[in-house]
BALUMGU-759276 format. One line per 4 residues: number of its first residue (from 1); their letters; for each residue z, x, y of N, C-alpha, C. Coordinates in steps of 0.1 Angstrom, whole numbers. Atoms other than C-alpha are relative to their C-alpha. Example, Ala and Ser with C-alpha at 12.3 -4.5 7.8 and 13.67 -1.06 7.14 Angstrom:
<pts>
1 = as = 0:9:-12:78:123:-45:0:9:12  0:-9:-11:71:137:-11:8:-8:11
</pts>
This chain:
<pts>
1 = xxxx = 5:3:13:577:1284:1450:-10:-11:1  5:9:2:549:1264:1443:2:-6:-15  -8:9:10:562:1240:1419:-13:-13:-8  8:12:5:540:1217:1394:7:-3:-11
5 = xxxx = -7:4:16:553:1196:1364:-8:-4:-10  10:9:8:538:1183:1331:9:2:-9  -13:-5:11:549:1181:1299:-4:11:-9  2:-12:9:551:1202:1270:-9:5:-9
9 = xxxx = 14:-5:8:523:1223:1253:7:7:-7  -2:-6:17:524:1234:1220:10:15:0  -5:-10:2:528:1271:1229:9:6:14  -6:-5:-10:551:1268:1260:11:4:-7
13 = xxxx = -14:-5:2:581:1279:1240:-1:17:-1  -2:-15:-1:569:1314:1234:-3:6:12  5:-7:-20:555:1319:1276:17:-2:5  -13:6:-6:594:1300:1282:10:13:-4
17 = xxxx = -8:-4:6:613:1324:1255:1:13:3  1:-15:-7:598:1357:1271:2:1:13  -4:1:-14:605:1346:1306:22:0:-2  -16:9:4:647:1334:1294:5:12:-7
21 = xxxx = -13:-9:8:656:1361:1267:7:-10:-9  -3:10:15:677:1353:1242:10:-12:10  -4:13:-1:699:1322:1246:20:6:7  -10:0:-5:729:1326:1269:16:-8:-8
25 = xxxx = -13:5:7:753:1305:1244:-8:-10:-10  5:9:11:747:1288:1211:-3:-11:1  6:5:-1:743:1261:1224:-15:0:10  14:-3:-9:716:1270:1243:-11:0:-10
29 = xxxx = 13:-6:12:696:1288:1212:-1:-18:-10  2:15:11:705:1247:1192:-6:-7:12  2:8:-5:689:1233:1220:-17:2:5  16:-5:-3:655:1252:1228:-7:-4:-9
33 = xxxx = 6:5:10:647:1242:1191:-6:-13:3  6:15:-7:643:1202:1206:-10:3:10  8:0:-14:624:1213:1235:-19:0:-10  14:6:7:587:1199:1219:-7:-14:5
37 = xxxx = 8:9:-6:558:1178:1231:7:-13:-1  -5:13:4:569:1142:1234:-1:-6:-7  1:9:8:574:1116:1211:6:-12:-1  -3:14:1:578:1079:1207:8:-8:-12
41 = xxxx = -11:4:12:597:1081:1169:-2:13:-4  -15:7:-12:619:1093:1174:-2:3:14  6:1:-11:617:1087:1211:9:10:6  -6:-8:-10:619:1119:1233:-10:6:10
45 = xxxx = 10:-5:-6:605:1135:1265:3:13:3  1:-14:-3:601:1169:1276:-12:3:13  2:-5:-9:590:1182:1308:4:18:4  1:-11:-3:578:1217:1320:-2:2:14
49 = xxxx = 3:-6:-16:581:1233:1354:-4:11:2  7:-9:-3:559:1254:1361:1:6:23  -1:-8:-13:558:1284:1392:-12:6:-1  11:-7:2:522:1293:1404:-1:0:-11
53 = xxxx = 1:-4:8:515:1286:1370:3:-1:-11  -6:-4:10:537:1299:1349:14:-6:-1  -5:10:2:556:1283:1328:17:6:3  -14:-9:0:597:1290:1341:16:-11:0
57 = xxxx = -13:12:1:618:1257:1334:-5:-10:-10  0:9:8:622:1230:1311:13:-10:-2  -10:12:2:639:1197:1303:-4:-8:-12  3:13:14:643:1171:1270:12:-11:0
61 = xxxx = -9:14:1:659:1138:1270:-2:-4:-13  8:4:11:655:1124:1234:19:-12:-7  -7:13:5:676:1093:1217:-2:8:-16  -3:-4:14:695:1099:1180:2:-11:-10
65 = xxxx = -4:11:2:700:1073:1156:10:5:-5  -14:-3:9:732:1089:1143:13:-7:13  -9:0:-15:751:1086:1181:-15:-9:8  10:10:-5:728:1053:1193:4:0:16
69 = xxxx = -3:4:-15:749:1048:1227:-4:8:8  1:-9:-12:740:1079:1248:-10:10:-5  12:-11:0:703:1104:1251:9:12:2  -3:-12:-6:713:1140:1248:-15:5:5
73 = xxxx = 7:-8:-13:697:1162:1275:4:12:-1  2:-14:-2:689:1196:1280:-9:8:10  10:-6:-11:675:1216:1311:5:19:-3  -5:-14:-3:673:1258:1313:-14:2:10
77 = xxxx = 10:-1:-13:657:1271:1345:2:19:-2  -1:-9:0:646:1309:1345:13:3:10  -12:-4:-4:677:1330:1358:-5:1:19  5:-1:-10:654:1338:1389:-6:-7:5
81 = xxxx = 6:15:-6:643:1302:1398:17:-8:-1  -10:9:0:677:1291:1397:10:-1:12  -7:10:-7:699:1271:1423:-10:6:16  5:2:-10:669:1265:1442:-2:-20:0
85 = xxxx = 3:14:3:672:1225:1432:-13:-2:-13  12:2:13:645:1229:1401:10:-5:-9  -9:5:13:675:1222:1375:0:-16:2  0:15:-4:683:1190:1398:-13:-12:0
89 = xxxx = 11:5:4:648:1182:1400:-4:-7:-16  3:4:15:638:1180:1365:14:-10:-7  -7:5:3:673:1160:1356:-5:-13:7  1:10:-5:663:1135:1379:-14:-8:-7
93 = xxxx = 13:6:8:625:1134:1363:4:-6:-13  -5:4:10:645:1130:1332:2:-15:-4  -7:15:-14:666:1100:1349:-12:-9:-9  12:9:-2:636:1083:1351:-7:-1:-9
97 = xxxx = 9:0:12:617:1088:1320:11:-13:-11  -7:4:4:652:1074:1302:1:-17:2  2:14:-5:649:1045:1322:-13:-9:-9  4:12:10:620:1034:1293:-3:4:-10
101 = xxxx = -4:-4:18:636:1045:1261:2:-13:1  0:17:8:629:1014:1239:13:-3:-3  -16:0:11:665:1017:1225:4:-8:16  -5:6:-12:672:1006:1266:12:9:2
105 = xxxx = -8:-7:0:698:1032:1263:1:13:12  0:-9:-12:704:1053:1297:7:13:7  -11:-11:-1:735:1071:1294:-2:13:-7  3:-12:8:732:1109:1288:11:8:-3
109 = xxxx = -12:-9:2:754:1137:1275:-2:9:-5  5:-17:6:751:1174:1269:11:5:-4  -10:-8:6:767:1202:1252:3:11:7  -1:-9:-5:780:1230:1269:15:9:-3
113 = xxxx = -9:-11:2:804:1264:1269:10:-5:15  -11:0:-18:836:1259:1303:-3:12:5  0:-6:-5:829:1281:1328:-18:13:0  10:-3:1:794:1288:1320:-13:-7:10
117 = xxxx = 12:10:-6:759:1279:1342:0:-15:-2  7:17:5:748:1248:1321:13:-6:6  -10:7:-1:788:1238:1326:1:-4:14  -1:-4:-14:787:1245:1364:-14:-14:0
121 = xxxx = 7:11:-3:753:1223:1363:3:-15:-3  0:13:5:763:1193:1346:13:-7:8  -11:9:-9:795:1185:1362:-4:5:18  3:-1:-12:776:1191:1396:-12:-13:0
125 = xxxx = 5:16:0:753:1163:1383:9:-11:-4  -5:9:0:780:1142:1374:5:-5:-15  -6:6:18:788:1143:1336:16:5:0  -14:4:5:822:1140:1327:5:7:-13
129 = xxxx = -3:-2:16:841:1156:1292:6:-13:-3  -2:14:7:843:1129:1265:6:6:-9  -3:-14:15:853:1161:1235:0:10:6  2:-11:0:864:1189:1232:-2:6:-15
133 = xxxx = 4:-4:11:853:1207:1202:6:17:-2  -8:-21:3:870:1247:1187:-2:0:-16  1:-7:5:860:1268:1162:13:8:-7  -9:-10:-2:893:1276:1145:-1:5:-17
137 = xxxx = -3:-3:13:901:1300:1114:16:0:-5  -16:0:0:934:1297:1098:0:10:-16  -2:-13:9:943:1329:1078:8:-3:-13  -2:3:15:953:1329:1038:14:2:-4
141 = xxxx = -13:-3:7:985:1326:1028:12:-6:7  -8:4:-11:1003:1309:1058:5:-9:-1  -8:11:1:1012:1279:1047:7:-1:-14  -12:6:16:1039:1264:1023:-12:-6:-13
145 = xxxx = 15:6:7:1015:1255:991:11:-11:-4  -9:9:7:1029:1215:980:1:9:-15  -1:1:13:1044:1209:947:-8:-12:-3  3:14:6:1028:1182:931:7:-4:-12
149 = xxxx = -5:6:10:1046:1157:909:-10:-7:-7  7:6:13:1034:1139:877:-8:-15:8  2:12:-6:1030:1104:898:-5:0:14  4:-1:-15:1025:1115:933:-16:9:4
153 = xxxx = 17:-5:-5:996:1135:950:-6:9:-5  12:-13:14:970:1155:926:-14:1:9  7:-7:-4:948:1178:939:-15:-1:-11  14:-2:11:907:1171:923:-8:3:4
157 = xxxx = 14:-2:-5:873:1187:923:-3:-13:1  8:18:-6:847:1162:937:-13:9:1  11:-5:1:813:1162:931:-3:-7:16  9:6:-14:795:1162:963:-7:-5:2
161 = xxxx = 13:16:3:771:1133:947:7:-16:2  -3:14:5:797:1110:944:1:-7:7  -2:13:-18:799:1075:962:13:2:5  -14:1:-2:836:1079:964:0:10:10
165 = xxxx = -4:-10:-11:836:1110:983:-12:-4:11  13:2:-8:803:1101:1003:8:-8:12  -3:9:-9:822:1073:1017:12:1:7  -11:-3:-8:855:1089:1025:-10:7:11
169 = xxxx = 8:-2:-9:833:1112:1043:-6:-8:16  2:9:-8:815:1088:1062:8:-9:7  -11:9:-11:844:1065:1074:8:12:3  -7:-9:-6:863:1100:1084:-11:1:15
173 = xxxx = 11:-5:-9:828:1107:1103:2:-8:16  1:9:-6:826:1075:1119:15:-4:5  -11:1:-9:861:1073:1130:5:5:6  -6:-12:-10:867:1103:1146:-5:1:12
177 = xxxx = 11:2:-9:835:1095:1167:0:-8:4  -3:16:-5:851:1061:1183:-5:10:14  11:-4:-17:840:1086:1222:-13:-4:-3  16:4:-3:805:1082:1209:-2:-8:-13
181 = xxxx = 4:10:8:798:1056:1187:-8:8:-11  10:-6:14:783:1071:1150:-4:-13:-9  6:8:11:764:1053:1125:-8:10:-13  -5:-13:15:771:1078:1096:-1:-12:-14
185 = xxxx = -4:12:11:761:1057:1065:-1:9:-13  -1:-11:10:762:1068:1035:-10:8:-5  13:-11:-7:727:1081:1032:-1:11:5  1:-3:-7:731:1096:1060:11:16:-3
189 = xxxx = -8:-8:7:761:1115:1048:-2:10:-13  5:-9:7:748:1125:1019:-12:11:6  7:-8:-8:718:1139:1040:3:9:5  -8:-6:-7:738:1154:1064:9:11:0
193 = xxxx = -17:-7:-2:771:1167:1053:3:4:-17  -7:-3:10:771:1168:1015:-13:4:-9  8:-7:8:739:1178:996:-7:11:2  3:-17:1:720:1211:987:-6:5:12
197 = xxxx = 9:-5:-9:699:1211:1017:8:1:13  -14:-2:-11:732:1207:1040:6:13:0  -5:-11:-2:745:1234:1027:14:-1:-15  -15:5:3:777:1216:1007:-2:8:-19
201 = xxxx = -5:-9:13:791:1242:977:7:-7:-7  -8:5:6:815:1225:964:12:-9:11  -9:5:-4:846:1200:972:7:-3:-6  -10:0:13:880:1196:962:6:-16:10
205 = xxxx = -11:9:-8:902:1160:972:15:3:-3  -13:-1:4:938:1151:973:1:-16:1  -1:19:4:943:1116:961:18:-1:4  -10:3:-1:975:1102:969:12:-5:-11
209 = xxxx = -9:-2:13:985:1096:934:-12:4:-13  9:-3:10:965:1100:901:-11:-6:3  11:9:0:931:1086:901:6:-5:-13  -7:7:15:942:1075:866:11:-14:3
213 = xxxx = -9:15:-7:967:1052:887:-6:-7:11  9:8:-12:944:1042:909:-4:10:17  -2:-10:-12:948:1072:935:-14:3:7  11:1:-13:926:1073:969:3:9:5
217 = xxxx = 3:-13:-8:912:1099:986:6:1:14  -7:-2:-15:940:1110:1014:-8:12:8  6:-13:-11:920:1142:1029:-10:8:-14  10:-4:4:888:1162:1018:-5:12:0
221 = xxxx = 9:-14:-10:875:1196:1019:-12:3:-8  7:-6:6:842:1205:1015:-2:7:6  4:-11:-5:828:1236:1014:-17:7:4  15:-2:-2:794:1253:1030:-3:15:-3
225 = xxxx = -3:-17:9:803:1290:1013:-2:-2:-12  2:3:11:786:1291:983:5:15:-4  -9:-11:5:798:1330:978:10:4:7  -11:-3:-4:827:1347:984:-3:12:7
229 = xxxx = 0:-8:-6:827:1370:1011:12:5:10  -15:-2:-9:851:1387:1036:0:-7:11  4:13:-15:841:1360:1066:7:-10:-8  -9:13:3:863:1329:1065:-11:-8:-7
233 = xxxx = 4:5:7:844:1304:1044:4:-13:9  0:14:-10:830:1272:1068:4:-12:-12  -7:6:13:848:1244:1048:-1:-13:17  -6:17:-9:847:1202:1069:13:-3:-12
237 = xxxx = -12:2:7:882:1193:1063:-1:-15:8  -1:8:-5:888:1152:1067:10:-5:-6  -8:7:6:911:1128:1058:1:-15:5  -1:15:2:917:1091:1053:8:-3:18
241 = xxxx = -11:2:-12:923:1078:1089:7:-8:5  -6:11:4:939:1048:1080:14:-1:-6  -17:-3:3:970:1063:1069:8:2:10  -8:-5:-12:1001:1065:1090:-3:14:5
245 = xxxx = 3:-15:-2:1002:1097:1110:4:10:-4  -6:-9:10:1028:1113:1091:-6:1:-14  10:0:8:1007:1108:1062:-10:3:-4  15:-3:-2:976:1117:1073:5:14:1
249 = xxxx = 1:-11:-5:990:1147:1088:6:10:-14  -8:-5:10:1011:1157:1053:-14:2:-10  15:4:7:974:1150:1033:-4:16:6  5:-8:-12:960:1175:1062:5:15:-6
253 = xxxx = -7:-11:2:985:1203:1057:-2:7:-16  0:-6:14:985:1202:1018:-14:3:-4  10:0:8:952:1201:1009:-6:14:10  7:-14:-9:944:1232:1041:9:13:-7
257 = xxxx = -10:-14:10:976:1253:1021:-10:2:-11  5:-3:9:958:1248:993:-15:8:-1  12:-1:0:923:1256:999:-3:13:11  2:-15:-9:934:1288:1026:10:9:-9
261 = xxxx = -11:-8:3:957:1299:998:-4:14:1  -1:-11:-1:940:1331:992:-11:4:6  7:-4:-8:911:1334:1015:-2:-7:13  3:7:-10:903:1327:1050:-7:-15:2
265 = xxxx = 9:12:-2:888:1292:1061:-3:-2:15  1:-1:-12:868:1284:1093:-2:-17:2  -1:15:3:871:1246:1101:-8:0:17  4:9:-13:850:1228:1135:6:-11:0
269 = xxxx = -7:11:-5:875:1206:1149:-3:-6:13  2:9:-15:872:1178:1178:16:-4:-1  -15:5:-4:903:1170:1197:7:-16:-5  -5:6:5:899:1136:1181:1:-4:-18
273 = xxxx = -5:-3:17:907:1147:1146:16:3:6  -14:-2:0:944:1140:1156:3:5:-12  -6:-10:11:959:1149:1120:-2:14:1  4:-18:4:939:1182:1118:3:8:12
277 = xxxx = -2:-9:-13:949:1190:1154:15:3:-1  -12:-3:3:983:1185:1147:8:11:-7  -2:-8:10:987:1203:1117:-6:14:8  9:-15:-1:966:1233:1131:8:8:13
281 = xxxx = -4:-4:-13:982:1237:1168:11:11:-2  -13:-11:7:1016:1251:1150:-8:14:1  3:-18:2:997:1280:1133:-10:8:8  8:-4:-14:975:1286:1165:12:7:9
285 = xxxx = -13:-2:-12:1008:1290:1183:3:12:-4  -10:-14:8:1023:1317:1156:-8:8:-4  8:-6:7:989:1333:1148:-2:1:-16  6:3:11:986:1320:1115:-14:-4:-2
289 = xxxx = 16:9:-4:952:1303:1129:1:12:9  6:-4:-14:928:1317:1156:-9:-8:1  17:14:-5:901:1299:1174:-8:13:5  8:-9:2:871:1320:1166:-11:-4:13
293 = xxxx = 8:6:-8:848:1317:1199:3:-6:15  -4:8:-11:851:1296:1232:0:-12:-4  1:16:5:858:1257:1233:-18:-5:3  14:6:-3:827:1235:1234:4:-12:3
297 = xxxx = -1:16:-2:823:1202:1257:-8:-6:0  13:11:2:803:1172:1252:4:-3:14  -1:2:-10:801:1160:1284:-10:-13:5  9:13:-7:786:1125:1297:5:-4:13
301 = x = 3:8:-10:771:1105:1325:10:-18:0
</pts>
């Protein structure tokens, strides 16, 4: 191969996209989207490897302010240029580019499928899993629905404008994210996770007693299904993570009876959403749940 580098031109993604095909795993197709000329705000680089030419590899390092401590990275090398050292190459050019992100931030970490290429490349360069992440649905009608008493835990809509829910939200976000440091503010949250352009349909809470008596938001679901269809309905399920764990996990349970009473729900869980893992592992066991998909790992340097 004769091998040259530079960086990214405008229309290398459609010369890259006809050489590659479609995208060997979802994360692959969320990751070719970043691959774009460099930039300095927000700071990212990108590098092309070219063969004779043509254009048949690529790499992007780029810094987030949501997750400040660690640059995600992304390399795909055509199928037929691959494990001749061009993947290693370009990771190392990366390396070195990272070394003068203004943030001073060095540490990287990618996304990948177990037992796939990218997975095989990254723990051959030396990243590590920090998360594991699953896709699970849990089927309609499976769980016990609570009772609620007059004084104890009442189930309420929630507008997805409000500060109240904004900010359960956000401290669920930011605490489940103690592997990689988040800075989920409320802003951000609304941005993100709960208005029209996120996707967010509606939400219901479970307060722990009346709001009328003062009752705080124990667990949350909102939803990103604005109609009803026969596909499970993507729903973020959180909860207060400040409550004991029997508490959290009891919050967890009732408010997922409730909300899968008569249709499917598909929830994206990380292994450190202890409550929701808890709660969920049972009906994974008895096929009440399935995990729709393969796991997904973050994986850092």
């Amino acid at each position: 191969m004769a091998l040259t580098f530079r960086e990214w031109r405008e229309d290398d993604d459609l010369a890259l996209v006809q050489l590659w095909g479609d995208p060997e795993t979802g994360e692959a197709g969320h990751f070719r989207a970043v691959l774009r000329p460099s930039s300095n705000e927000p700071w990212s680089r990108c590098i092309v490897a070219e063969d004779d030419g043509v254009p048949v590899a690529a790499g992007v390092v780029y810094e987030t302010s949501l997750h400040p401590d660690r640059l995600w990275v992304y390399i795909e090398v055509a199928r037929e240029n691959r494990r001749a050292g061009l993947g290693s190459t370009l990771l190392g050019m990366l390396r070195k580019e990272a070394e003068n992100a203004p943030s001073g931030v060095t540490k990287l970490r990618a996304k990948v499928e177990p037992g796939t290429p990218g997975a095989a490349f990254a723990a051959a360069a030396g990243l590590e899993p920090i998360q594991r992440s699953r896709v699970v649905v849990v089927e309609p009608g499976r769980l016990k629905l609570p009772v609620f008493e007059d004084h104890g835990p009442q189930l309420d809509e929630a507008a997805t404008g409000s500060v109240e829910l904004t900010r359960a939200v956000a401290d669920f976000y930011n605490a489940v994210h103690a592997w990689d440091r988040s800075d989920m503010s409320l802003g951000r949250a609304q941005q993100m996770l709960l208005n029209d352009a996120a996707g967010a349909a509606g939400a219901v809470v479970l307060r722990d007693k009346p709001k009328a008596e003062g009752g705080r938001i124990a667990a949350f679901a909102v939803s990103y299904t604005s109609e009803r269809t026969d596909a499970p309905a993507d729903v973020l399920l959180g909860y207060d993570t400040t409550l004991e764990e029997s508490e959290a996990e009891a919050a967890v349970a009732s408010l997922l009876a409730m909300v899968a009473y008569q249709y499917p729900v598909q929830l994206e869980v990380d292994d450190s959403m202890t409550a929701l893992v808890r709660v969920l592992e049972p009906l994974l066991a008895t096929g009440a749940a399935r995990q729709d998909g393969k796991d997904t790992l973050i994986l850092s340097s």
